[in-house]
Backbone bond lengths (Angstrom), bond angles and torsions (degrees), N, CA, C in turn:
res aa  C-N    CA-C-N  psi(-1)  N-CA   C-N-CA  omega(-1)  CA-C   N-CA-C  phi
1 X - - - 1.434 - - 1.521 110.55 -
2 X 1.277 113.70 -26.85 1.561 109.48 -176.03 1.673 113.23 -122.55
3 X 1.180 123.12 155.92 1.777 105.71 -155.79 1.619 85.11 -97.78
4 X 1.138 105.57 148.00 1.365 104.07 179.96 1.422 115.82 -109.19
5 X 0.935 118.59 7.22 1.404 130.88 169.98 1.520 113.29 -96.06
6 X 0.864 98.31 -15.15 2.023 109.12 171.41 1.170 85.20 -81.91
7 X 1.618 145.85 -70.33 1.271 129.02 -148.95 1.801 99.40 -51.49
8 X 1.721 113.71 -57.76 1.293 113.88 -141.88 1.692 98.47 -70.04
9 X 1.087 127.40 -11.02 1.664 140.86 -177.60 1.193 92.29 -74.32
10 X 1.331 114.34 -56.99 1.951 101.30 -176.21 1.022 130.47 -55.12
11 X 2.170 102.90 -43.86 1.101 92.84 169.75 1.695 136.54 -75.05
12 X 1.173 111.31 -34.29 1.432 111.03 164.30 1.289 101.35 -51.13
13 X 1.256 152.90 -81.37 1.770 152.59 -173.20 1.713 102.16 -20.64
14 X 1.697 109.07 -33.66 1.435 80.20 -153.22 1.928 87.03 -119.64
15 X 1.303 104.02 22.10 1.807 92.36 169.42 1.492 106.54 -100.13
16 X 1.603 128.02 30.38 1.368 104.47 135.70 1.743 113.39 -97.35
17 X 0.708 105.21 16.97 1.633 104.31 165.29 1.118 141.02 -136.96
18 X 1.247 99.80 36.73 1.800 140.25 163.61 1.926 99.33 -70.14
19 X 0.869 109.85 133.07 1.511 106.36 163.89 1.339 89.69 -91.23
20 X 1.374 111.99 141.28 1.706 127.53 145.30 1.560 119.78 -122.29
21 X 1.310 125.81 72.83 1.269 125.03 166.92 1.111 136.28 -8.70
22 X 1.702 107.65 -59.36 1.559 132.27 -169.38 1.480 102.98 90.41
23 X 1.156 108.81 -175.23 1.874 122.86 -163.89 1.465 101.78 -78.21
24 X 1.554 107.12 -35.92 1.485 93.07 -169.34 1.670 117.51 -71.96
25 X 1.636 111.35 -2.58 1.395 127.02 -179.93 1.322 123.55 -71.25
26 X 1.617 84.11 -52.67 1.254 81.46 155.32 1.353 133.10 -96.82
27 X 0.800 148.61 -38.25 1.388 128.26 158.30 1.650 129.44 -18.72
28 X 1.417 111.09 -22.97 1.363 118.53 172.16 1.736 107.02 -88.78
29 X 1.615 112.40 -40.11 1.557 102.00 170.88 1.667 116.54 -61.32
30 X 1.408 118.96 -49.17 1.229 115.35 175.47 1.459 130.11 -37.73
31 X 1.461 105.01 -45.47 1.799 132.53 -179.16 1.901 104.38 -72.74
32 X 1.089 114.11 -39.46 0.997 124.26 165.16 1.709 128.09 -62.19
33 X 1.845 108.77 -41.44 1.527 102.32 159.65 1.277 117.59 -92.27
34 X 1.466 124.91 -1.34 1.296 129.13 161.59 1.742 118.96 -45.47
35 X 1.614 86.14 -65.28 1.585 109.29 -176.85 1.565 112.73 -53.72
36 X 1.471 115.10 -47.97 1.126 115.53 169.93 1.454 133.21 -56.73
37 X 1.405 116.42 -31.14 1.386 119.86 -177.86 1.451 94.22 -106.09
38 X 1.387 150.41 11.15 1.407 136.51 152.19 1.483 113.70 -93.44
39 X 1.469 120.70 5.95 1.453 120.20 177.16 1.504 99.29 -88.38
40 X 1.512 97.73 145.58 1.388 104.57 159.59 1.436 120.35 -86.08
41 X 1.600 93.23 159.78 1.384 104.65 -155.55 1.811 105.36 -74.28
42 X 1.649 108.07 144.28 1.566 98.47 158.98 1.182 135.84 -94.40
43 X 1.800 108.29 169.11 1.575 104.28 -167.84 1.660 122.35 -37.74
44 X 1.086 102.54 -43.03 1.293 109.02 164.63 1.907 122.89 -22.84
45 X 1.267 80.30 -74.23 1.689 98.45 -163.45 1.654 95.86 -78.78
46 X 1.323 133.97 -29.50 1.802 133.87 156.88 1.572 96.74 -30.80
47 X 1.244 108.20 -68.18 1.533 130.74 -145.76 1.860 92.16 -71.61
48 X 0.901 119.62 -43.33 1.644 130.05 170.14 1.493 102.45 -68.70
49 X 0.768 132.79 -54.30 1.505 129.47 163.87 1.104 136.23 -35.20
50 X 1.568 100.96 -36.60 1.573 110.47 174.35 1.625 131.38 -104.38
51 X 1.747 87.48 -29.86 2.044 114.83 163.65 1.148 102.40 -18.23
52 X 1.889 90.24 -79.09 1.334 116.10 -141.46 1.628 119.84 -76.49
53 X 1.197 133.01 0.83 1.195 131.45 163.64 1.549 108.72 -108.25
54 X 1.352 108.60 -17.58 1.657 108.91 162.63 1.517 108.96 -61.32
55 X 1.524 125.55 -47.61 0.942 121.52 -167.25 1.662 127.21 -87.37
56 X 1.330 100.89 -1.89 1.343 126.19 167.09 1.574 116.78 -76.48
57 X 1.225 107.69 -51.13 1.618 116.85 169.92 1.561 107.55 -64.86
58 X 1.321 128.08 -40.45 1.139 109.42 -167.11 1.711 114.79 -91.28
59 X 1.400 109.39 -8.98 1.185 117.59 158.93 1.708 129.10 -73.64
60 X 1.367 111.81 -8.97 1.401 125.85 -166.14 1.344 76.69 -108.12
61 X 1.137 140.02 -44.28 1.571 142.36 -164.79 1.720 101.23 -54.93
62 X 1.489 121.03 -82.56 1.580 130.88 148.94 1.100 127.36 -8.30
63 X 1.178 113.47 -59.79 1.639 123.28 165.38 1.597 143.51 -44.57
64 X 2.083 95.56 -39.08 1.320 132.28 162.51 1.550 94.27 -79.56
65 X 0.789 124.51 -71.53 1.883 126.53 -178.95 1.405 121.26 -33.05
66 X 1.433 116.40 -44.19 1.439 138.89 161.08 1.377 114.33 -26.84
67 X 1.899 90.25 -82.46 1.275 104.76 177.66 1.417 135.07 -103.13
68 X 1.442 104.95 40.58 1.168 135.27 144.40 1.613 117.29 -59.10
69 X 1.381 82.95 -72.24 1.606 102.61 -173.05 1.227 106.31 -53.96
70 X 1.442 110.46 -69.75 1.643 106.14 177.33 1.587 125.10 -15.45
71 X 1.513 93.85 -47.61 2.154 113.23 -170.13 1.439 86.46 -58.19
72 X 1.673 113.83 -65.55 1.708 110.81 -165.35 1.544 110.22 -61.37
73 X 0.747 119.21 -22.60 1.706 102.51 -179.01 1.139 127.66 -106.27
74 X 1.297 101.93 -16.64 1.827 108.82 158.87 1.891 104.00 -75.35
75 X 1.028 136.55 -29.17 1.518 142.17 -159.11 1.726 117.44 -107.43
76 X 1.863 102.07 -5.90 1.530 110.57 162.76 1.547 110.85 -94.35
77 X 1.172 87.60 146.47 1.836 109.37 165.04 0.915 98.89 -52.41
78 X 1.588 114.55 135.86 1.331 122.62 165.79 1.537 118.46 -97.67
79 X 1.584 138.05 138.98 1.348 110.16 -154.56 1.306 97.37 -78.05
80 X 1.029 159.86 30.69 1.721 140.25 156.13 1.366 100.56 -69.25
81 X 1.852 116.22 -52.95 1.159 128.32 -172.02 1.464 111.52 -43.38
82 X 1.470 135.25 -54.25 1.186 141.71 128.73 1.058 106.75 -16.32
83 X 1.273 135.34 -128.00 1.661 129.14 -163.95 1.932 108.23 -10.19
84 X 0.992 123.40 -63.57 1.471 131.60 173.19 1.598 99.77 -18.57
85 X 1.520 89.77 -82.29 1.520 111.27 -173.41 1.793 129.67 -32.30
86 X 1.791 82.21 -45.06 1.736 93.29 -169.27 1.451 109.29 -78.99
87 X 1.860 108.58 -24.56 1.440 108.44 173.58 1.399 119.72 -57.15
88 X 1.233 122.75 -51.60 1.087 152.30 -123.30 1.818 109.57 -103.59
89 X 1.628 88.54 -1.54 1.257 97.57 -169.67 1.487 96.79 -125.26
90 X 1.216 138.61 124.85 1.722 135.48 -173.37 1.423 109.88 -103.24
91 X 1.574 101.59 104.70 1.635 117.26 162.32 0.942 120.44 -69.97
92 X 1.346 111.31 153.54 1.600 112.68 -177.28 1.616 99.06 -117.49
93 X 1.053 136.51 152.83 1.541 128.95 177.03 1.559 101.10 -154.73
94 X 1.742 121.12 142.02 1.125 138.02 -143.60 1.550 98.81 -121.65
95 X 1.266 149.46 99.04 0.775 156.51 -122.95 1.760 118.33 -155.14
96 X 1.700 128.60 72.48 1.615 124.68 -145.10 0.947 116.83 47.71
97 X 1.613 137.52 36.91 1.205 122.59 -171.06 1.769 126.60 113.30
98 X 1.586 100.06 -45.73 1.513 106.33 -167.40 1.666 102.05 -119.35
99 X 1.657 86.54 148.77 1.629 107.00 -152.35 1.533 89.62 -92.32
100 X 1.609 112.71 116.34 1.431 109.80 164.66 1.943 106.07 -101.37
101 X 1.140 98.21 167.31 0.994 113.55 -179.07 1.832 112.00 -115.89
């Protein structure tokens, strides 16, 4: 299904533009991500270290708080609803004897 002589053309076509460093290349990239990941970190990146999950929590914090509130104040009586209610309902009250309404 696939010509295989196209592959081996490419690859010969395209191994002059292979980088090959040699050992001593690498050996300088290796020493180089060595060095980098055995440095300690700067204030910078401390201070990023600690921001950014502070500021994650306290944004998830707000968010819950938000829609918190939202739940309570959409889900309280509103006082008209009250007023409505108390009208709407006929007390009787006993008063020396006589029944007011």
């Amino acid at each position: 299904m696939t010509d295989d002589s196209f592959f081996d053309r490419l690859r010969r076509d395209a191994a002059s533009l292979r980088y090959d460093g040699g050992a001593a290349m690498r050996t300088r990239i290796a020493a180089r991500v060595r060095e980098r990941i055995a440095a300690p970190p700067t204030v910078t990146q401390l201070l990023a270290q600690w921001f950014r999950p502070l500021t994650a929590s306290l944004v998830a914090l707000g968010l819950v708080t938000g829609m918190g509130l939202a739940y309570v104040v959409n889900n309280t009586p509103q006082p008209q609803d009250e007023v409505l209610t108390l009208s709407s309902n006929a007390t009787e009250m006993a008063v020396a004897g006589d029944i007011v309404e």
